[in-house]
N, C-alpha and C positions, 0 to 999 in steps of 0.2 A: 072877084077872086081874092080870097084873103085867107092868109093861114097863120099859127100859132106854133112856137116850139120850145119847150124847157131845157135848156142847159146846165148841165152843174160847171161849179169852176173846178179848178186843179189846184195841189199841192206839190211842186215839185220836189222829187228828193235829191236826185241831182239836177241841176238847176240850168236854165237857158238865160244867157249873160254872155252878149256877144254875138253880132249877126258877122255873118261872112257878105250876107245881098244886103243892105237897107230896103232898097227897092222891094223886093221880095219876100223881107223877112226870112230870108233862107242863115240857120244858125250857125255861129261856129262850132258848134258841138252837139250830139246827141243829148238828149235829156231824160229823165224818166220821173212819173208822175202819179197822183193814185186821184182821181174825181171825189170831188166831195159833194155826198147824199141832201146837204140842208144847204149848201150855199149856192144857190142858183139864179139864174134868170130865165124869165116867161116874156117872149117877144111876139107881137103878132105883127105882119105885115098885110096891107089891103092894097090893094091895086084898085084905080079908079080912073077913069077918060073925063071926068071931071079936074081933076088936080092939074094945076097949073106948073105944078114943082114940089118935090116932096117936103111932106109933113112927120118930124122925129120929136116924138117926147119922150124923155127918161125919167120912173120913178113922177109919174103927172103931171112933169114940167115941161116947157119947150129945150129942146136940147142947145146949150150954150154954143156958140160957131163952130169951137174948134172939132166940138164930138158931132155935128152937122157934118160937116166940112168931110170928115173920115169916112161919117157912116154913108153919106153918099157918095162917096166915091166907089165905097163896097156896091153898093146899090147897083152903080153905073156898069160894073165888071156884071153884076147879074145879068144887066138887063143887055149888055152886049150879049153874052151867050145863048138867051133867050130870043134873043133879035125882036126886042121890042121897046115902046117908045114911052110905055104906061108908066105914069108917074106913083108913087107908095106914101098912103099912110104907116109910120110905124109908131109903136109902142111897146116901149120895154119896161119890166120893174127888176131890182135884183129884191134877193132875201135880206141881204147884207149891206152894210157901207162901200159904197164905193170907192176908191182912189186909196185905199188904204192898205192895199198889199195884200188881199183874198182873190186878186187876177178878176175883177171882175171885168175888163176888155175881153179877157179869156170866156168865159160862160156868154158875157152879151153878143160875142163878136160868131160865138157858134151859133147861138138859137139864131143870129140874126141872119146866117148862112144859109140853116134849112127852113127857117119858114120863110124866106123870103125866094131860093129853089122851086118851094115850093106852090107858092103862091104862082109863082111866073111859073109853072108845068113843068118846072126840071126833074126828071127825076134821076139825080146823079149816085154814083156808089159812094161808099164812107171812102173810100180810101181820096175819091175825086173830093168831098166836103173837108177833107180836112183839108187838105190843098189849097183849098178856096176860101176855108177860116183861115191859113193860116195868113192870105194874103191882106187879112182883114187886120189882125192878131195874133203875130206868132204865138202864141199859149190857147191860144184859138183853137187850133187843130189837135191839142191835147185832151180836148174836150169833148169832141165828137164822137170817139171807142169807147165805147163803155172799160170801168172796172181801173185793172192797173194797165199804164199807159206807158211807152216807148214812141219817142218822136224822134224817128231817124233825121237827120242833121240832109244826107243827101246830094248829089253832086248841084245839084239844079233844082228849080219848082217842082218837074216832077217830079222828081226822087226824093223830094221832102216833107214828111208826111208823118201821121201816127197813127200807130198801131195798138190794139190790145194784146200786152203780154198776160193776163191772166182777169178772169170776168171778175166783178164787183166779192160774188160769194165765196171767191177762193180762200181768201183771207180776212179773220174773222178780230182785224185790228180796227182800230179809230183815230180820227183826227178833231183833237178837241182844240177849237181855237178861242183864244183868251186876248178877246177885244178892249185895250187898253187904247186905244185912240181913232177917232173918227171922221178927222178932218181929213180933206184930201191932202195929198203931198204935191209940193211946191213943182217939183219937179219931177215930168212924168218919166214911166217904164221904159217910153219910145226915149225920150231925149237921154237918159241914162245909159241906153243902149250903145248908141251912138259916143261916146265918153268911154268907153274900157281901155281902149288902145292907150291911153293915155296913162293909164296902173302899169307899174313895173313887173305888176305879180301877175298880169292877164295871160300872158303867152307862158306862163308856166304852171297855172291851172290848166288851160287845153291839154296840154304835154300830159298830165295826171291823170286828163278825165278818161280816156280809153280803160284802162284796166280800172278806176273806181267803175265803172260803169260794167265791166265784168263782176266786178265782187257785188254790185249789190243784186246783179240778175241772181248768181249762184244766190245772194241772201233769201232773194224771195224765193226760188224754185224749193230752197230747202225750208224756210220758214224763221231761218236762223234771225229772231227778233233781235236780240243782241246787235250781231251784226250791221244789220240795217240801218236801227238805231245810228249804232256810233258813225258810219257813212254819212248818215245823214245831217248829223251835229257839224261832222265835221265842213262838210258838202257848204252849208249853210255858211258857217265862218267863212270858209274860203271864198265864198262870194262877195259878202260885205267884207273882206279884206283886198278883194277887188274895187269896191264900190267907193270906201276910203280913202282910197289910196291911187280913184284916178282923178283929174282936172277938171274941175274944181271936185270938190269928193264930195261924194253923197252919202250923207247920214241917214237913214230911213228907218232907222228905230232910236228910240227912248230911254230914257230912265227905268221906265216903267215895265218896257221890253227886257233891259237890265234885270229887273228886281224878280220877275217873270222866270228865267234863266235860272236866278241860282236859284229859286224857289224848287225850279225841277231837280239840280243836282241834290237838293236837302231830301225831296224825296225817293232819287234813287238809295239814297244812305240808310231811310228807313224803309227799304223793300222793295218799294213803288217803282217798278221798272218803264220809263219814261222819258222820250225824246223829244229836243225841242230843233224845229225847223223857222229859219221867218225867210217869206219873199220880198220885195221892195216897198217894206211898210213895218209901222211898229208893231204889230197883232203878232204874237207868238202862236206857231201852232204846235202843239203835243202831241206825239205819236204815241200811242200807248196799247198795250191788250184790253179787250171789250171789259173782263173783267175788274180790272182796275180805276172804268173810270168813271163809278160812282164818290172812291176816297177823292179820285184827282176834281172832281168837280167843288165835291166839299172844300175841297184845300182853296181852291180859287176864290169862292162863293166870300171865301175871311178876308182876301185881297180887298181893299176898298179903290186900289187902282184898274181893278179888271170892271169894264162897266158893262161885259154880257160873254155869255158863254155861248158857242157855235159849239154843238157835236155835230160829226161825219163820220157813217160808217164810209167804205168804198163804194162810187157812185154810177150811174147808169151812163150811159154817154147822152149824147142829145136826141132829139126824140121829139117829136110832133105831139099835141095835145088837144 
């Protein structure tokens, strides 16, 4: 029995920072998200009466403890539902660097959801997978609905969930992201998580994000790029003014994310309409119209700090292969 599943990661635009369940990954806040088309992961899961205990490799290597340690834990929640004893080969690769703020727990933690459902005979609905990423990877179940993404926040597990607010092809923008570092970060997304309470400013981003998260639905329903945009700039700040500023603070970009930055504001000045979003990593992502982002790639290409360029248009959810 063995099956395969491609995941893309997400981009959030307003961002998930702050669980209300640890346990659960249940958020303190709704979030909203758009899947990215090139940055993925391809996981295959085999079940075997051979295996004495599962086998996880990441990108051809054996999986270091602590990402064992998770992934079978997810494994263990399948295999209860399945009410079986079968032990899993897995393998995962992503497209992209790891640990560097492109969500890749998000993309691995989905594909590893449904090919591994799958492989054990579940055949569950999206709304139940994303549930069950999310218990894997809250950014998890952002990954699951195709296109642009709504992850209701939710009183409990089940009402915690994401949904697609509008399919991949509605909107005809890009997310170009401008890979200025590739090491993992010291300190992960999970332990970050757990650290907000401790920022003075956490509890009065929540308080904001209900009506930000009105304006930027109105933005997309209407298209208004503009608006998005500056949501989204500002969205971003607001988090790492969280991240800053809780005990001990976490820094998860650069100089180079810096230099990244004003580079975008230099070419909103000359025309180039152009937003910049980062999650808990140095990588700047650009949100920009499709048309525009032959000049933005040019512009990058002169950076001798950016050491690869990721396009995304808006992405498929996840998906058997």
């Amino acid at each position: 029995m063995k099956a395969a599943a491609k995941a893309t990661s997400n981009i959030a635009f307003i961002k998930y920072w702050g669980k209300k369940d640890e346990a659960l990954r249940i958020p303190a806040n709704s979030s909203i998200s758009m899947n990215l088309s090139n940055a993925y992961s391809i996981t295959s899961v085999e079940l075997s009466k051979n295996l004495k205990k599962d086998q996880v490799y990441l990108n051809s290597k054996k999986a270091e403890e602590d990402e064992y340690t998770r992934i079978v834990k997810h494994l263990d929640l399948i295999r209860a539902l399945a009410k079986s004893n079968l032990f899993a080969k897995v393998k995962s690769r992503n497209s992209f660097p790891k640990g560097t703020g492109i969500a890749s727990s998000a993309s691995g933690f989905a594909a590893l959801t449904l090919a591994a459902t799958k492989a054990f005979k579940l055949n569950l609905s999206q709304k139940k997978l994303s549930i069950l990423a999310r218990l894997g990877s809250g950014s998890a179940c952002r990954s699951i609905p195709p296109g642009f993404v709504e992850w209701v926040k939710g009183a409990d597990s089940k009402t915690s969930y994401a949904k697609t607010l509008y399919p991949p092809s509605y909107w005809d923008i890009l997310d170009i992201v401008a890979i200025v570092g590739e090491s993992k970060k010291e300190i992960s997304s999970t332990k970050g998580h757990s650290l907000t309470g401790t920022s003075p400013f956490f509890n009065k981003r929540i308080a904001d994000l209900p009506q930000k998260i009105k304006d930027i639905k109105k933005a997309l329903k209407f298209k208004d790029f503009t608006k998005l945009g500056t949501i989204i700039e500002e969205e971003a700040l607001n988090m790492h003014a969280v991240m800053l500023t809780q005990r001990p603070p976490l820094i998860y970009f650069n100089s180079s994310s810096l230099s990244i930055i004003r580079e975008i504001y230099e070419m909103r000045k000359k025309g180039i309409e152009a937003y910049f979003t980062l999650d808990a990593g140095p990588n700047v992502h650009i949100i920009c119209k499709a048309p525009d982002a032959p000049k933005i790639k040019k512009i990058l290409k002169n950076q001798k700090i950016v050491k690869k360029i990721l396009v995304n248009k808006p992405g498929n959810g996840t998906e058997i292969i």
